[in-house]
C-alpha positions as CSV (number, residue, x, y, z in Angstrom):
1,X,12.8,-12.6,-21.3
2,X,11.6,-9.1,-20.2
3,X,11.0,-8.2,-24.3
4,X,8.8,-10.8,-24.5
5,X,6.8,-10.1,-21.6
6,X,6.6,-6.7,-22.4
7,X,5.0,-7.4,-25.5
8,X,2.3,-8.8,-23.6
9,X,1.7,-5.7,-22.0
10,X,0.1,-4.0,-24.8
11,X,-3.3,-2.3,-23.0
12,X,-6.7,-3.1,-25.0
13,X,-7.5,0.1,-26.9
14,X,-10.7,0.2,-24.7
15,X,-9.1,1.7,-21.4
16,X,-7.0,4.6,-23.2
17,X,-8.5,7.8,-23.2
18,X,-8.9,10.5,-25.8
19,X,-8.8,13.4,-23.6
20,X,-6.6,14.1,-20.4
21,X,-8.5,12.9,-17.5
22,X,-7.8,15.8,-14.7
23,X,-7.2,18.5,-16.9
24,X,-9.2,21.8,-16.3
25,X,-12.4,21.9,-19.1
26,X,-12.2,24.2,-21.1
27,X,-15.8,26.2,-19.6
28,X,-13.2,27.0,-16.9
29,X,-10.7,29.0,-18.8
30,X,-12.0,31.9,-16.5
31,X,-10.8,30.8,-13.9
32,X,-7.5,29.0,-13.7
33,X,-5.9,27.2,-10.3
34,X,-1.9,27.1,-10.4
35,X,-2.6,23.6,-8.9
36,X,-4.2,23.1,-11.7
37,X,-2.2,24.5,-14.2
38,X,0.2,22.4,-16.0
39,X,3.4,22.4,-16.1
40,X,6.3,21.4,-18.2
41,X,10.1,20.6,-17.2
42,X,12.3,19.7,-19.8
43,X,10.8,18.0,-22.5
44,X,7.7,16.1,-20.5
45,X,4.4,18.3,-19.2
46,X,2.7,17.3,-16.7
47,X,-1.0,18.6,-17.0
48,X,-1.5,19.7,-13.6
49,X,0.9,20.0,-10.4
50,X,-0.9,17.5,-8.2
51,X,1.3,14.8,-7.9
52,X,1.3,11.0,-6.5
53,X,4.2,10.7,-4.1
54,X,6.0,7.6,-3.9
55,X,4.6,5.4,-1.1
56,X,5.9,1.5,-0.3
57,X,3.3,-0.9,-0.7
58,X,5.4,-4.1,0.2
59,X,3.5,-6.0,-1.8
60,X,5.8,-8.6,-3.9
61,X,4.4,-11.3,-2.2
62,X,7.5,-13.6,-3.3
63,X,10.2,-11.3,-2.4
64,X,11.8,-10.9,-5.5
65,X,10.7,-7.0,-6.0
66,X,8.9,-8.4,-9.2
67,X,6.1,-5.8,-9.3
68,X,2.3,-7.6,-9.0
69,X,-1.4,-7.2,-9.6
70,X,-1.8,-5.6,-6.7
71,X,0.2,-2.9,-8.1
72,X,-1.9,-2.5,-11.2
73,X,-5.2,-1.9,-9.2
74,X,-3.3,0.5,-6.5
75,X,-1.6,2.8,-9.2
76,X,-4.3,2.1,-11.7
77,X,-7.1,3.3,-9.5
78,X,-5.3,6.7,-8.4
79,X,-4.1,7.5,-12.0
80,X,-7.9,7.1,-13.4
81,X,-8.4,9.8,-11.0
82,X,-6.2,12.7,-13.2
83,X,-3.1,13.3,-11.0
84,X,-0.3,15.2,-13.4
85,X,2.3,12.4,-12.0
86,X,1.8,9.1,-10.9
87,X,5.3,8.1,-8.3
88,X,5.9,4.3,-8.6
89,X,7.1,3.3,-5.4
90,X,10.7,3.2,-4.1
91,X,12.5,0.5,-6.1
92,X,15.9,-0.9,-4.6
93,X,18.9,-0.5,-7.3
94,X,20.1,-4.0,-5.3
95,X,18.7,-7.0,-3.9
96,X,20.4,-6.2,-0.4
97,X,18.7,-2.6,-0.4
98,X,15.2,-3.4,0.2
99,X,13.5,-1.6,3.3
100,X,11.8,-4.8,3.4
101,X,12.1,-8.3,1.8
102,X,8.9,-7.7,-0.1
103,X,9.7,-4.1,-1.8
104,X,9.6,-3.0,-5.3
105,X,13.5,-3.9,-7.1
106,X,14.8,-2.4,-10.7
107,X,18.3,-4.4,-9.8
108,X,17.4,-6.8,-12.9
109,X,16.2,-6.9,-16.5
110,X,13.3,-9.3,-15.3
111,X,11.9,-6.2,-13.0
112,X,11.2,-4.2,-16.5
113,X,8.5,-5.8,-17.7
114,X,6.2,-5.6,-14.5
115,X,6.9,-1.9,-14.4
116,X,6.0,-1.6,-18.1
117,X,2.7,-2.6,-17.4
118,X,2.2,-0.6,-14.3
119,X,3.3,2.4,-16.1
120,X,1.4,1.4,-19.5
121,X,-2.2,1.3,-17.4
122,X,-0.6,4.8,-15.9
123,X,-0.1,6.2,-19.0
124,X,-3.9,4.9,-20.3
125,X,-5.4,7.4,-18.1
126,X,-3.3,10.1,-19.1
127,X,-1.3,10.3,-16.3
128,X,2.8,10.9,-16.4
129,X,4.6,7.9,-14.6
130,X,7.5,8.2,-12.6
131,X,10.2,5.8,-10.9
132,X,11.7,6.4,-7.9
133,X,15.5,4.8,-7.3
134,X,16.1,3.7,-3.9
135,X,18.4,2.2,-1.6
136,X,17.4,1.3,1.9
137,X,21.0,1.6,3.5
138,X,21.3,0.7,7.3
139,X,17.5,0.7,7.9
140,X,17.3,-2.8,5.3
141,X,15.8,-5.9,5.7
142,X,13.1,-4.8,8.3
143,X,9.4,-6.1,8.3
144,X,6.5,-4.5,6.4
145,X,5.2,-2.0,8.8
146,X,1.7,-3.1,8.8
147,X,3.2,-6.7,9.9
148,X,1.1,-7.1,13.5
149,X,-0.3,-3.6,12.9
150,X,-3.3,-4.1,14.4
151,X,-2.5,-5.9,17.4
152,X,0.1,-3.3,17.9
153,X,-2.7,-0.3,18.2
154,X,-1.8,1.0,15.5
155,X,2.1,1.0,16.0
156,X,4.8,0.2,13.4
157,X,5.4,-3.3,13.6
158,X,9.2,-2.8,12.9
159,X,11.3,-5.2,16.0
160,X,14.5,-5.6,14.9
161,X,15.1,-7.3,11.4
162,X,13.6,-10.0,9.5
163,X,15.0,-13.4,9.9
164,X,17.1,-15.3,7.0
165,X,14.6,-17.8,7.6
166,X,12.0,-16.0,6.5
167,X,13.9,-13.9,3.7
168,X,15.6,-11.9,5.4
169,X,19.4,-10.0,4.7
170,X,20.6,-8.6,8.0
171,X,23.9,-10.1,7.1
172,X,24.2,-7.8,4.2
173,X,22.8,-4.3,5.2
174,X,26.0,-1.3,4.6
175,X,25.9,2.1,5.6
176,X,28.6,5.0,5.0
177,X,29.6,4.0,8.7
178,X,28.7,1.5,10.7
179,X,25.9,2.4,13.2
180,X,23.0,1.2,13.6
181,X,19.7,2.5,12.7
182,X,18.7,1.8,16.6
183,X,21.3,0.8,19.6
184,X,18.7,-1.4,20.9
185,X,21.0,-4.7,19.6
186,X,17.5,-5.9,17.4
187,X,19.3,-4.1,14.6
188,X,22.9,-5.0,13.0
189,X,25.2,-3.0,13.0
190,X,25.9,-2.5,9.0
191,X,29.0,-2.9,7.0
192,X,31.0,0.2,6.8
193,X,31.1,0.6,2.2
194,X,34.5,0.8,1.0
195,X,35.0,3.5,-1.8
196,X,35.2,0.6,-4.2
197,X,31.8,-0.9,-3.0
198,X,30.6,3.2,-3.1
199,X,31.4,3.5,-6.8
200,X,29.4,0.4,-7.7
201,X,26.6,1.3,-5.7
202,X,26.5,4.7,-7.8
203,X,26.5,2.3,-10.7
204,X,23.4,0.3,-10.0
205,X,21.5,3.8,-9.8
206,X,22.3,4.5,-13.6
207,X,21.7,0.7,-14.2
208,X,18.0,1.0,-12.3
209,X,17.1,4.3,-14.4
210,X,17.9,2.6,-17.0
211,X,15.8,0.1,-16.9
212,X,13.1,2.6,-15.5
213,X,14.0,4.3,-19.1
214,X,13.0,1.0,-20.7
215,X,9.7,0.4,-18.8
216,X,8.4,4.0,-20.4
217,X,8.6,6.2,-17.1
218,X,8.4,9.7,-17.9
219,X,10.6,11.0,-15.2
220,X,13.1,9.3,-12.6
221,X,14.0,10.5,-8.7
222,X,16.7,9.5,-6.7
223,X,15.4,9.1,-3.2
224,X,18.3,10.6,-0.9
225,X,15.7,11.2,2.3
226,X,14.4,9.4,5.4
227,X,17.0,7.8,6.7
228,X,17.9,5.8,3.7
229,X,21.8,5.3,2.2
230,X,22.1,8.5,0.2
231,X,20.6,10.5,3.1
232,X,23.0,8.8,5.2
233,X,26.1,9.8,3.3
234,X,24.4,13.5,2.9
235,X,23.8,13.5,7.3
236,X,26.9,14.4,9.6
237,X,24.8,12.7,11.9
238,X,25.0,9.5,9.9
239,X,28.0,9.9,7.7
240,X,31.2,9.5,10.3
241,X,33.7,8.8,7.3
242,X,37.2,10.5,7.2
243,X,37.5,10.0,3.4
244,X,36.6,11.7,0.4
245,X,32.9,10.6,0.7
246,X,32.9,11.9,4.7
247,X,33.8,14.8,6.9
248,X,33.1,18.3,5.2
249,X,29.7,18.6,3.2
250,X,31.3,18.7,0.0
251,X,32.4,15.1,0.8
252,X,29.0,14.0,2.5
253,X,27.5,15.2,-1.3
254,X,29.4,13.4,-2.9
255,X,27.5,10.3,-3.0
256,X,24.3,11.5,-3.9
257,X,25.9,13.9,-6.5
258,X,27.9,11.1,-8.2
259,X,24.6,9.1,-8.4
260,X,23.1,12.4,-10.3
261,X,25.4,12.7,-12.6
262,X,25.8,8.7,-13.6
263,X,22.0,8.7,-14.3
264,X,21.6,12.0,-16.1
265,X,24.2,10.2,-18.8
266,X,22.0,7.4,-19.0
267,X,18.4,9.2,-19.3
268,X,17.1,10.9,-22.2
269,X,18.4,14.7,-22.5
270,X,14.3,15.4,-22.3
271,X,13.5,13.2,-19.5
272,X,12.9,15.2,-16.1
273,X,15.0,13.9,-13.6
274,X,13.8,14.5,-9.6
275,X,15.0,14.4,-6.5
276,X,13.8,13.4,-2.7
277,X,15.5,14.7,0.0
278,X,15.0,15.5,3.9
279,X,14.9,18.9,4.9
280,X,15.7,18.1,8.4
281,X,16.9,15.3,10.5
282,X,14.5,16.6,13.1
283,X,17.4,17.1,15.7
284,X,15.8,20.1,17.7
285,X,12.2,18.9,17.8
286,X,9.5,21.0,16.3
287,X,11.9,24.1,15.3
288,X,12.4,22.5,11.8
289,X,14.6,25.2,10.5
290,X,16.7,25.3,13.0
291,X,20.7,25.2,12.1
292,X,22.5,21.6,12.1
293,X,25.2,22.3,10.7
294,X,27.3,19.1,11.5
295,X,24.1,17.0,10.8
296,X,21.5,18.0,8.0
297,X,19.5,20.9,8.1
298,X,17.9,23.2,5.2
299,X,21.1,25.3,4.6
300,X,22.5,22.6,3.5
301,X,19.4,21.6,1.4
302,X,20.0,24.7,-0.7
303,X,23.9,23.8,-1.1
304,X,22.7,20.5,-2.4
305,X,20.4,22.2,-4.7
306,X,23.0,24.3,-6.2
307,X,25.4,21.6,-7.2
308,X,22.6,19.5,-8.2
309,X,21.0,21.7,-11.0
310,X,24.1,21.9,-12.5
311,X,24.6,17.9,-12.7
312,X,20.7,17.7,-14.8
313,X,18.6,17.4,-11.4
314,X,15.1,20.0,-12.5
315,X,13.1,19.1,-9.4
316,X,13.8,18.8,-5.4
317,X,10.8,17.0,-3.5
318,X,11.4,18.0,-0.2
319,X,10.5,15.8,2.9
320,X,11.6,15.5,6.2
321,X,13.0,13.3,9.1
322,X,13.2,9.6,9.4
323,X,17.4,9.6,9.9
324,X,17.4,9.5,13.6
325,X,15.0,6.6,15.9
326,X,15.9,8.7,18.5
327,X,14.7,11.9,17.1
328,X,10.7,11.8,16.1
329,X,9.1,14.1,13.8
330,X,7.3,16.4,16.6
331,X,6.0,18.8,13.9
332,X,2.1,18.9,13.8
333,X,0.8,16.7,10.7
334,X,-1.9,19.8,10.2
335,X,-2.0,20.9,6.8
336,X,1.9,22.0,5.3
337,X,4.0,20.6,7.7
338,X,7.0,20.3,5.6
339,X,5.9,23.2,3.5
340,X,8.4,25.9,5.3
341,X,11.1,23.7,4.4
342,X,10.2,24.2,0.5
343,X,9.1,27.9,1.1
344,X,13.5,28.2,2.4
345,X,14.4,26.5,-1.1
346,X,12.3,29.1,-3.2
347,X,13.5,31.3,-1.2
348,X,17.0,31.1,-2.5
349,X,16.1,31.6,-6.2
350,X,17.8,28.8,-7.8
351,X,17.6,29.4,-11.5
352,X,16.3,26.0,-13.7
353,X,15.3,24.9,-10.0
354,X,11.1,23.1,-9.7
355,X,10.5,22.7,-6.0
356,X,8.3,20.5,-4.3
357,X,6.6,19.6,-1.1
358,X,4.8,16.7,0.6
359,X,3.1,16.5,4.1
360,X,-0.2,17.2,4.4
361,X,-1.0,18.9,1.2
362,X,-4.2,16.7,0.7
363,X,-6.3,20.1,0.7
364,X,-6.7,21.8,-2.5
365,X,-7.3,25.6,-1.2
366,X,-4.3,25.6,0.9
367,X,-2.6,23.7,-1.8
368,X,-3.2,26.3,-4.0
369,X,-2.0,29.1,-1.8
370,X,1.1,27.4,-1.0
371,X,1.9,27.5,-5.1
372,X,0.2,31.0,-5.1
373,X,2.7,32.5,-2.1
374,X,5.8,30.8,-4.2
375,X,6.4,28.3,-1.3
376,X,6.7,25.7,-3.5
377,X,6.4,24.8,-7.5
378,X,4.5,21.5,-7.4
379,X,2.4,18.9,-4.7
380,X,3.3,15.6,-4.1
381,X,0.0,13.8,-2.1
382,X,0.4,10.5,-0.6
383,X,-2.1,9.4,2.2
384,X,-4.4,11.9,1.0
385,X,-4.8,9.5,-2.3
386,X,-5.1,6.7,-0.7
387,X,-7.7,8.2,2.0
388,X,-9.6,9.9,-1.4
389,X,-8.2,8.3,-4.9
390,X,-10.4,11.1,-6.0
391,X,-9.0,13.8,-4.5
392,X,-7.9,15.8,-7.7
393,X,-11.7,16.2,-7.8
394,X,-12.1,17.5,-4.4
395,X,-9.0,19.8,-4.6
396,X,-11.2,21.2,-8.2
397,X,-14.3,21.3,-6.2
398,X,-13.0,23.1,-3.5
399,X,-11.5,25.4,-6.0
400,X,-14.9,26.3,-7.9
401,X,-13.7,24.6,-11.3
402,X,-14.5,21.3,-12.9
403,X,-11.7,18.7,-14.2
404,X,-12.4,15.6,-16.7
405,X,-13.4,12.7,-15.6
406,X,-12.3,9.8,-17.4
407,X,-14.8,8.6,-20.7
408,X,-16.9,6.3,-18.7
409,X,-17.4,8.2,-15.9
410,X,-17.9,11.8,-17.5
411,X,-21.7,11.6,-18.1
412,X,-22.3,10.8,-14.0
413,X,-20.9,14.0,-13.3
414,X,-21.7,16.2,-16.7
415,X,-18.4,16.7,-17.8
């Protein structure tokens, strides 16, 4: 089934383009932005280092994570812009871990074809297409945030869990231990994974990049940050096990490095693969470097790191927070708030290691210095694209250089 509709997927010659849209023209060669620069990791480059970071859309309207039209026009409309990487969206490895019951899912052959023609109209524009392998863990089966947005003033609309009635899976959310994501009794208190249930969960990882691997992504990341299963095994905070998988942070890695290595065997040897992590669980506030030592904190990052390059991981995206309701990200959203968490990383010089960093990085002269000072190796950009889908342009402007526009939209702007 999937074959077949992927052969339907075939773009009409008419939207591909002959030249890289967002690459630097060659009048420029003067002057040369690292941001702008490309970059190549393993056998894929990427031709410049702003990238799309992976942002749920909870848009399959039927609940069956079969990717939709609405999908085509949002990723379509930011990769016509020139970013280096496009990030699909966080798709679940399993039907039960879906932040919501209307995410993206790669648990099944019939997901591939969808993604091939996301990542086929991706591709047209010149842009590199990535997948990103998720699994909600305890905080499944909630509403779509914007659910009552509005009439909320602007507040997350996320009370308790979805009914079954209504799609719902509150029945069926697991954790490394079982607490819930808030004591407020709105949320269950998830099933406590055996190792058995563990291993098979690793599994559907390598399954889901496989898949990804069919669709035509480019590159892969695990998602191991904001709360969600594989930061939960990674967290002290989160992780209360006593076995193999819990207890000392070799054990709490574990997980997250037995996903690594199951999908590195099933990926092409030249396929980048990429991971997301938390820096911080956000435990002292605003001091987002301060030690946690039997929680999550950047030390630990940097262990990660180290026995992650090793397994085939070439790139560490590096977020923050989201673990604990009880503990908020109090950091300012100014420009770089996550960026000293990256600038830590860097800082401990691990060879074959690319290093990213997200949060407010939507400004392309600071974005520039933050690659210029070594802080970090690459941007990742998310409610900046969706604020400006043309921001690569504005980050070029602001830079005193001029990208390519795509074909039919050159001659507005005398490319």
């Amino acid at each position: 089934m999937a074959n077949e509709f992927t052969r339907n997927c075939v773009l009409a010659l008419g939207l591909k383009q002959d030249k890289t849209i967002g690459g630097l023209l060659k009048h420029n060669s003067e002057v040369k932005p690292l941001l702008l620069t490309p970059i190549k990791i393993r056998g894929t480059t990427f031709h410049n280092r702003i990238f799309v970071s992976p942002m749920c859309m909870f848009a399959c309207d039927n609940q069956d994570g079969l990717l939709t039209d609405f999908h085509m026009a949002h990723y379509g409309n930011m990769a016509l812009r020139g970013p280096g990487l496009v990030m699909i969206e966080g798709a679940a490895v399993e039907s039960r871990g879906r932040v919501s019951p209307e995410d993206a899912g790669i648990w099944d052959s019939e997901h591939i074809g969808p993604f091939q023609k996301v990542i086929n109209l991706i591709h047209a524009s010149g842009s590199k297409a990535g997948v990103q392998l998720s699994h909600s863990g305890r905080k499944g089966g909630t509403p779509a945030p914007f659910i009552m947005f509005e009439e909320k003033d602007g507040k997350l609309g996320r009370d308790g869990v979805v009914p079954k009635s209504k799609g719902g899976f509150s029945d069926e959310i697991v954790a490394p231990s079982p607490l819930p994501w808030k004591n407020d009794g709105l949320f269950p208190v998830p099933h406590e994974l055996t190792v058995e249930e563990i291993k098979e969960i690793v599994q559907k990882f390598a399954d889901g990049a496989k898949r990804a691997v069919e669709a035509g992504a480019d590159t892969v990341e695990i998602h191991a940050g904001h709360g969600y299963l594989s930061h939960n095994f990674l967290s002290g905070n989160t992780n209360k096990r006593t076995d193999e998988y819990g207890g000392s942070l070799d054990n709490r890695l574990r997980f997250f490095l037995e996903i690594i290595t199951k999908v590195r065997e099933v990926i092409p040897e030249e396929m980048p693969l990429f991971g997301r992590v938390s820096g911080t669980d956000f435990v002292r506030g605003k001091d987002i470097l301060s030690p946690d030592p039997d929680g999550w904190d950047i030390a630990q990052v940097i262990e990660l790191c180290k026995q992650a390059v090793p397994l085939g991981v070439d790139l560490i995206d590096i977020s923050g927070g989201t673990n604990l309701s009880d503990k908020k990200m109090e950091c300012s959203f100014d420009l770089g708030f996550h960026v000293p968490l990256s600038a830590e990383v860097k800082k401990a010089n691990i060879s074959n290691l690319i290093v990213g960093s997200v949060g407010g990085l939507g400004n392309g002269k600071f974005s520039e210095q933050v690659l210029q000072d070594g802080k970090a190796d690459v941007t990742f950009v998310g409610r900046e694209f969706i604020n400006n889908p043309s921001y690569v342009y504005t980050a070029a402007k602001e830079l005193g250089v001029k990208v390519r526009w795509a074909n039919q939209y050159s001659y507005f702007w005398g490319n």
